[in-house]
VOGU-3710 file (C-alpha; in Angstrom, 3 decimals, decimal comma):
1> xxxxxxxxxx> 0,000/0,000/0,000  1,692/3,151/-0,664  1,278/6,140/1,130  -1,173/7,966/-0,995  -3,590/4,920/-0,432  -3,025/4,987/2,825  -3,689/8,262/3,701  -7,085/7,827/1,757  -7,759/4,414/4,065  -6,841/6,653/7,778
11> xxxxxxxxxx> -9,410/9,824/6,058  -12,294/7,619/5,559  -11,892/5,639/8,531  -11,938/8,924/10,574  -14,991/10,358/8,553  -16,749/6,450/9,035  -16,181/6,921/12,740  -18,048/10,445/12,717  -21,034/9,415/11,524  -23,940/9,061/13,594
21> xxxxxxxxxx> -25,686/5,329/14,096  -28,869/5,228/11,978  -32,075/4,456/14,045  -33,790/1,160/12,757  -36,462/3,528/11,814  -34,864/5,865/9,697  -33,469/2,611/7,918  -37,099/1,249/7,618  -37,650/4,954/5,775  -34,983/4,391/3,477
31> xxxxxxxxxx> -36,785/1,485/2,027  -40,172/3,512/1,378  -40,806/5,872/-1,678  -39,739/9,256/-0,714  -43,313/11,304/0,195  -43,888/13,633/-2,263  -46,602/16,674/-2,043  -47,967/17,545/-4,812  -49,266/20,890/-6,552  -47,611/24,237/-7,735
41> xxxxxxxxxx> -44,458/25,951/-6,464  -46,164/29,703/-5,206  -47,722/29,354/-2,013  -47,188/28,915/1,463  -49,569/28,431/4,052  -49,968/27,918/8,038  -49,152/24,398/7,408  -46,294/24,835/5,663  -46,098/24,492/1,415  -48,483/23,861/-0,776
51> xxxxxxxxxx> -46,357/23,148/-3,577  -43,942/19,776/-5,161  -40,704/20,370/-3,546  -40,293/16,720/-2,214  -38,251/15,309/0,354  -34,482/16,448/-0,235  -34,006/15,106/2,938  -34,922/11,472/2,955  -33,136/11,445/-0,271  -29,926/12,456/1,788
61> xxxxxxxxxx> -30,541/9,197/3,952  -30,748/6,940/0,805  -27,424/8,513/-0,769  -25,599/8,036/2,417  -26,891/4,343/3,060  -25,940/3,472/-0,621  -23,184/5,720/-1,332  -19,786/5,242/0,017  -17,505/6,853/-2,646  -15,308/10,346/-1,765
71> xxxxxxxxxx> -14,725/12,075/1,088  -16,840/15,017/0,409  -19,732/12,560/0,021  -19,209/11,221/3,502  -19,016/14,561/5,341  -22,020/16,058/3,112  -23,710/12,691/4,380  -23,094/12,559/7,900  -24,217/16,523/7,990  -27,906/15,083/6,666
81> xxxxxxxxxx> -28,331/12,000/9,057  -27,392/14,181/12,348  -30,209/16,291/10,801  -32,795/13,483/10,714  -31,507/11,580/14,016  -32,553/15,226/15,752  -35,741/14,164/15,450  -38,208/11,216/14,443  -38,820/10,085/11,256  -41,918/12,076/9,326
91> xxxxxxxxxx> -45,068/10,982/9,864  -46,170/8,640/7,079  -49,939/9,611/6,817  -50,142/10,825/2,849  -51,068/14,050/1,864  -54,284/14,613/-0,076  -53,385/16,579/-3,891  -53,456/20,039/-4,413  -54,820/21,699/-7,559  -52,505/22,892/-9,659
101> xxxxxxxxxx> -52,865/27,329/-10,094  -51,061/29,678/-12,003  -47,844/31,534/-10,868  -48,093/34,473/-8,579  -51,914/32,897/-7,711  -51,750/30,823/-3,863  -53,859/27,975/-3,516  -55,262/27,970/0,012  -54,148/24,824/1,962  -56,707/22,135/1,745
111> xxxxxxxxxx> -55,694/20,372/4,627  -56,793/22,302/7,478  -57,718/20,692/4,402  -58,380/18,786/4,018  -54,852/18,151/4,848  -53,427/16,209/6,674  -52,337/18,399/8,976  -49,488/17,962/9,480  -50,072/18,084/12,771  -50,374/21,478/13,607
121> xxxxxxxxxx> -50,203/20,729/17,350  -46,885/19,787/18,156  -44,700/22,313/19,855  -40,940/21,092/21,227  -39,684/18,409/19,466  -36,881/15,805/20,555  -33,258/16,735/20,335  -32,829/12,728/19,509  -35,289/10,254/19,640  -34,056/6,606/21,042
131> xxxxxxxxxx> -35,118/4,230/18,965  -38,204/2,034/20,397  -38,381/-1,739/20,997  -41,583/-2,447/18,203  -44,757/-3,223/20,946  -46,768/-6,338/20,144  -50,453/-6,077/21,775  -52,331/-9,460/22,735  -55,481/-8,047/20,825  -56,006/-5,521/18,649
141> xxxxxxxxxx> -58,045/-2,431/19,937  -62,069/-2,594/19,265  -64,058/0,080/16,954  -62,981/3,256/18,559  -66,928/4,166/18,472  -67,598/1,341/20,485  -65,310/2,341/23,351  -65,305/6,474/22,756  -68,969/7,055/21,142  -68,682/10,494/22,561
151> xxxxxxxxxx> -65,662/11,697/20,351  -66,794/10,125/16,865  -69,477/11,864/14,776  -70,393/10,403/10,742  -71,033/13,329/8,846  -72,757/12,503/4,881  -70,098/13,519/2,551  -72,319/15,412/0,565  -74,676/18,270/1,335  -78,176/19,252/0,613
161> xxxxxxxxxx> -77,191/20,526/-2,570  -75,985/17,105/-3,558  -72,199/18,764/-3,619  -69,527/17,717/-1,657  -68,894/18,577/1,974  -65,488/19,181/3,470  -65,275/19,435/6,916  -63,202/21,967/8,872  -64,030/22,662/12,603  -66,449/22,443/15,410
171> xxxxxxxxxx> -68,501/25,658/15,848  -69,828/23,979/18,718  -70,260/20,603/20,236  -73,026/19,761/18,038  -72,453/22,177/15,104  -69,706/20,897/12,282  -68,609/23,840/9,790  -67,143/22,864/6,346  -67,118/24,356/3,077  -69,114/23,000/0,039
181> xxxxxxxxxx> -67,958/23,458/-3,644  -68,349/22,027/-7,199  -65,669/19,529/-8,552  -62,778/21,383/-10,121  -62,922/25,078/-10,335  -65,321/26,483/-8,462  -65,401/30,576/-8,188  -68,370/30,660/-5,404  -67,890/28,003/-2,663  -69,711/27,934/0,183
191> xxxxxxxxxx> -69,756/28,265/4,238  -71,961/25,358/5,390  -72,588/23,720/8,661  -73,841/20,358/9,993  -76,050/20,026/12,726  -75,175/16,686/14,600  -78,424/16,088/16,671  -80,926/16,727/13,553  -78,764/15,030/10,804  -79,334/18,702/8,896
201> xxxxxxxxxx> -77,300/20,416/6,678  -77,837/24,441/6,653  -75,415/27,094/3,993  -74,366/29,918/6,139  -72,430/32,116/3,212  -71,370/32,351/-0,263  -67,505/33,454/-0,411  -66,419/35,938/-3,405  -63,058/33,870/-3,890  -62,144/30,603/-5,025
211> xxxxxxxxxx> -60,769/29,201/-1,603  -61,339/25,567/-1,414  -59,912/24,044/0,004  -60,194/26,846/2,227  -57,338/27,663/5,096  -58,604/26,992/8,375  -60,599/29,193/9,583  -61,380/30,369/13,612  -64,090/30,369/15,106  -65,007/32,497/18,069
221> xxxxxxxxxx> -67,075/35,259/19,572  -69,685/34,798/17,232  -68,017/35,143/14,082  -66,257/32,798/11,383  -63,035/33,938/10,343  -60,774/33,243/7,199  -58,250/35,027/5,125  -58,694/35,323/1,068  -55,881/36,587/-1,063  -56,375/39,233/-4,192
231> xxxxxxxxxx> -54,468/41,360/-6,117  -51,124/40,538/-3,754  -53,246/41,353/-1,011  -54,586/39,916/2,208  -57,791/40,217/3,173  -59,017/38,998/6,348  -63,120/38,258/6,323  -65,547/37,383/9,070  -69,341/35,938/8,704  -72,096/34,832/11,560
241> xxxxxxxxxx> -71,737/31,960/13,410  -75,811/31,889/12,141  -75,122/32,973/8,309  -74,765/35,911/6,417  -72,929/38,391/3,957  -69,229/37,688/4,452  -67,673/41,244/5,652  -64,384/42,323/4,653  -62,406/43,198/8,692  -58,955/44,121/7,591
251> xxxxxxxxxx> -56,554/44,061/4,927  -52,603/44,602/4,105  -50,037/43,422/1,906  -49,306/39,647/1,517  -45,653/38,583/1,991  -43,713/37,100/-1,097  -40,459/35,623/-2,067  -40,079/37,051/-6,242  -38,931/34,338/-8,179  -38,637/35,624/-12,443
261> xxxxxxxxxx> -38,294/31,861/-13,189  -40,668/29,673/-11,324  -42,903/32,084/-10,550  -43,471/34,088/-7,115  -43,899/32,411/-3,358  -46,917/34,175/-1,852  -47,357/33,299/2,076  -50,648/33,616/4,004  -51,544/33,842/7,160  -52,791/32,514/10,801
271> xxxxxxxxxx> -55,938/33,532/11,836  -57,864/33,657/15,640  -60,175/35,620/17,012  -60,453/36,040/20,660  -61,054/38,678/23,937  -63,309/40,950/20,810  -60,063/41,227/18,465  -59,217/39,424/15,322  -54,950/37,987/15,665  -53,015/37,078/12,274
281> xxxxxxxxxx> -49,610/36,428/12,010  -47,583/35,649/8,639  -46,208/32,113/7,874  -42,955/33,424/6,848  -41,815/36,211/9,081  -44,483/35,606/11,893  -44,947/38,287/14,287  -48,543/38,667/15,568  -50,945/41,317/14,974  -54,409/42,088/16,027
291> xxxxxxxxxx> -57,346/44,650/15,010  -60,675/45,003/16,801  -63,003/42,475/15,040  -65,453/45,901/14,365  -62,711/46,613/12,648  -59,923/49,475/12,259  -56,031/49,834/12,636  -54,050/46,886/13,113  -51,161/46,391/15,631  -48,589/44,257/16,662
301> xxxxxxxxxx> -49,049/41,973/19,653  -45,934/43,105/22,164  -43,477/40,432/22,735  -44,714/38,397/19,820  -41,592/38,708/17,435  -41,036/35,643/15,253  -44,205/33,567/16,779  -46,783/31,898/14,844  -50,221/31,662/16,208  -50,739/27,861/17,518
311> xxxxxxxxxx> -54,767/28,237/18,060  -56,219/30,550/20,315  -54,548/31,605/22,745  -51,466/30,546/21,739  -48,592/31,463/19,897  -45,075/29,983/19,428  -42,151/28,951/17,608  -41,854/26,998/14,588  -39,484/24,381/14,822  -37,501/23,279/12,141
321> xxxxxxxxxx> -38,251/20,157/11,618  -39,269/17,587/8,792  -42,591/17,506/10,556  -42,736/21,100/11,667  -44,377/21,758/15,658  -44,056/24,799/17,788  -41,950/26,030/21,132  -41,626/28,668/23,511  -46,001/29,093/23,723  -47,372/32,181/24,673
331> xxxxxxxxxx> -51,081/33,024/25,951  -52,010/35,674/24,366  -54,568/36,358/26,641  -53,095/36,427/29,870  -48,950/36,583/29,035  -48,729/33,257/30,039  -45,236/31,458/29,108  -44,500/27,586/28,929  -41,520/25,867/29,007  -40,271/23,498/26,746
341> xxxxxxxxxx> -39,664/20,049/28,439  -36,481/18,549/26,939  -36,802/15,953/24,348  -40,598/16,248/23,752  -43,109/16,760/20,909  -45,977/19,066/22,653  -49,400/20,316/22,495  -50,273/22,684/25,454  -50,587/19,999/28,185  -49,446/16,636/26,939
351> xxxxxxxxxx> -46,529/15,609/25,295  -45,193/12,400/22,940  -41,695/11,577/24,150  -39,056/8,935/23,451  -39,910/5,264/23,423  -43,594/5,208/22,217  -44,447/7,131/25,667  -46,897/10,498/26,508  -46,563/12,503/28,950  -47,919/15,398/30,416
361> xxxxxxxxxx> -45,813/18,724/29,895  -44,902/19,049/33,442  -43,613/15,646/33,849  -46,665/14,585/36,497  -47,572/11,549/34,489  -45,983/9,573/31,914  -48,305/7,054/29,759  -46,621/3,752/27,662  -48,511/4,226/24,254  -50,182/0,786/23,497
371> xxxxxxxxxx> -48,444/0,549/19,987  -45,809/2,090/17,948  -44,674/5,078/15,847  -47,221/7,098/16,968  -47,705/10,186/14,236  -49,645/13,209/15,814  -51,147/14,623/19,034  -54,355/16,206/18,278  -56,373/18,406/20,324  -54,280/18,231/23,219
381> xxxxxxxxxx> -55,623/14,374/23,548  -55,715/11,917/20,821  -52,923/10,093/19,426  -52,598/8,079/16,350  -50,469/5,399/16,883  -50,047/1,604/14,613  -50,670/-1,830/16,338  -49,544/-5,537/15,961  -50,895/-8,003/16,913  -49,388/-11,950/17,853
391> xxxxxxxxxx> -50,810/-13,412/14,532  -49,015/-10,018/12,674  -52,397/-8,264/12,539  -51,443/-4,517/12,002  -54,213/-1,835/12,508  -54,394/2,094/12,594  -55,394/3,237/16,092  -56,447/6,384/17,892  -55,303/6,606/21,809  -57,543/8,994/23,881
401> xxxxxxxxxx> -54,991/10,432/26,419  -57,931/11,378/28,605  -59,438/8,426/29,035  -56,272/6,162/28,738  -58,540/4,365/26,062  -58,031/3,077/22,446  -59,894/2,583/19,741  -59,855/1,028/16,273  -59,630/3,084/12,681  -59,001/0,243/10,273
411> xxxxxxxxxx> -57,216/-2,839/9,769  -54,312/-2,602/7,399  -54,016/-4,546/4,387  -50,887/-5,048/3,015  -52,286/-5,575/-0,431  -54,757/-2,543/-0,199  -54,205/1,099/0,550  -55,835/2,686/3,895  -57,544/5,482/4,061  -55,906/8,797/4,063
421> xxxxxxxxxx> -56,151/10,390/7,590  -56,535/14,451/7,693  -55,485/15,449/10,797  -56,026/19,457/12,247  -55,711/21,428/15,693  -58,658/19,823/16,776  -59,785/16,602/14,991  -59,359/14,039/12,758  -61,201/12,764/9,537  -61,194/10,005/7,130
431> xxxxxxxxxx> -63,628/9,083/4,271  -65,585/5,797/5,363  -67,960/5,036/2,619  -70,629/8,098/1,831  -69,458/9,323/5,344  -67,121/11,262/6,943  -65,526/9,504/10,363  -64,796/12,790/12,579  -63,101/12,062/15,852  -63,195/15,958/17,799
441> xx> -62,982/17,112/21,337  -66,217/18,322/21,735
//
């Protein structure tokens, strides 16, 4: 060997040695298609792109599993897996499609929308995750309506106008608002809600812009808030809880990144509504404002530099992550500050940790998860988590943290696709027949 070579041999043994150990789990990724959103490069919602960009980092993981060629390879490849071992692997519920719009025209996020939310309601996430021992359960869990009847609701997937209905939040604990519009293009969609004790559909509002799938929209003292976009502007509306003329409450100049060649990157907005005032803040700069929902001058919320709005009353921190979350909450309504336990994925009181575990964000209580890989915390309670079974049995399953009770979604099938699960703030949804299956907090 002469010494050329075996300079080369001491360089890539040092580089080898630097490189982080790949979770089983991030290996088990490797082997999967990369996830790929689709739609149009241009806009940018609250949760997160609405656009193809794909995955460049889960191709990173398959270069440096495969590839072991050059020195500048190794180093570029180490950089990417200490990226990914920060933090678990992305959740691997698929995202619905996105319409395709012209350049310098933002396509409201469908997944408040539905979309699968990314979960919106994670706050700190884990500096490393250890990887978890896979759990085998005796039995798998029942129907989750037959153990939690209280949290399910079946919604008809189409209105009383015979078009389809979306669902997108609770007005109350009976009342289910979602939008209604025509296949394809539709320039006049509407505000609808569902009435769970009478099985009744009733249209609250016609909307002067194209938005569905619609952003989420808040709900609160009274009103139904949203934000449309026009003429590189952002206007944020408000209707009756009970129906009506939508109302335009404040407007101002959208954010954009100006891209000549692929066209521009217009970013929307966060919206709340809360103590009589209507809060915003941008999904690229945050920073929160507010304007009295009568109307008038907008402000900046003191203190609020850099935060996103969470859901009323919080704001935080976006964390950058593959699967996004939020840190350092503030109330907005009382000043209230929480810390960020170490090592955690948060909503405001209970947290998924290490190992398949939950616990509760002031380390009171810690829960072992009756499955594995679990994928979101939703409304501050349920978590979606997979289960085997002895005879290999998998199943998708929701785990009530308030009840320490879990319940059935489906039964995989290896050899046919599931369902695709839309997950928000505060519920989740999947297409079961002519129905929607809503699981809420209400």
């Amino acid at each position: 060997m002469n010494d050329v070579e075996e300079a080369l041999r001491r360089t890539f043994a040092r580089a080898e040695a630097r490189i982080p150990a790949v979770p089983p789990e991030l290996l088990r990724e490797v082997a999967q298609p990369p996830a790929r959103r689709r739609g149009w490069r241009g806009w940018r919602g609250p949760r997160g792109w609405h656009g193809w960009h794909g995955w460049r980092g889960r191709r990173g993981l398959v270069q440096v599993v495969a590839v072991a060629a050059g020195l500048v390879l190794v180093i570029w490849g180490s950089a990417v897996v200490t990226r990914w071992v920060s933090g678990p692997p992305p959740a691997g519920t698929p995202q619905p499609a996105h319409t395709p719009q012209p350049a310098d025209t933002p396509q409201p996020a469908g997944t408040s929308q539905p979309a699968d939310t990314p979960p919106a309601t994670a706050t700190t996430r884990p500096t490393r995750r250890e990887p978890a021992t896979r759990r085998v359960v005796e039995e798998i869990a029942p129907p989750l309506e037959q153990v939690l009847p209280s949290v399910v609701a079946e919604v008809p997937r189409k209105a009383g106008n015979g078009e389809a209905f979306t669902p997108k939040t609770f007005i109350d604990e009976r009342t289910l608002l979602g939008y209604v519009s025509k296949k394809g293009y539709d320039p006049a969609p509407e505000w609808w809600v569902y009435h769970l004790e009478s099985r009744t559909f009733q249209r609250l509002a016609t909307l002067d812009y194209p938005v569905a799938p619609v952003e989420s929209p808040a709900v609160g003292e009274g009103v139904i808030v949203w934000f449309k976009y026009a003429k590189r502007t952002i206007d944020i509306m408000a209707v009756p809880v009970t129906g009506g003329p939508p109302r335009r409450v404040v407007s101002f100049e959208a954010e954009r990144d100006v891209d000549k060649v692929n066209g521009d990157t217009v970013y929307g907005v966060d919206v709340a509504v809360g103590d009589g005032k209507v809060f915003w803040s941008s999904t690229k700069s945050g920073g929160v404002h507010q304007v009295p929902l009568s109307g008038g001058e907008p402000s900046a919320v003191p203190g609020t530099e850099g935060l996103r709005l969470f859901r009323w009353p919080w704001a935080g921190r976006s964390a950058d992550t593959p699967m996004g979350g939020m840190t350092e909450l503030l109330d907005l309504s009382t000043g209230e500050r929480l810390d960020d336990p170490a090592q955690a994925l948060c909503d405001v009181t209970w947290c998924l940790v290490s190992g398949d575990r939950a616990m509760l964000r002031d380390g009171g209580q810690v829960v072992d998860l009756p499955g594995n890989s679990p994928r979101s915390l939703v409304a501050d309670r349920f978590v979606t988590i997979g289960q085997t079974d002895e005879r290999g049995r998998k199943a998708q399953v929701i785990f009530d943290l308030a009840t320490a009770k879990a319940g059935r979604l489906w039964m995989q099938d290896d050899h046919k696709a599931s369902p695709t699960l839309y997950t928000d703030s505060e519920m989740l949804y999947f297409k079961r027949g002519d129905k929607w299956f809503v699981i809420h907090d209400r």
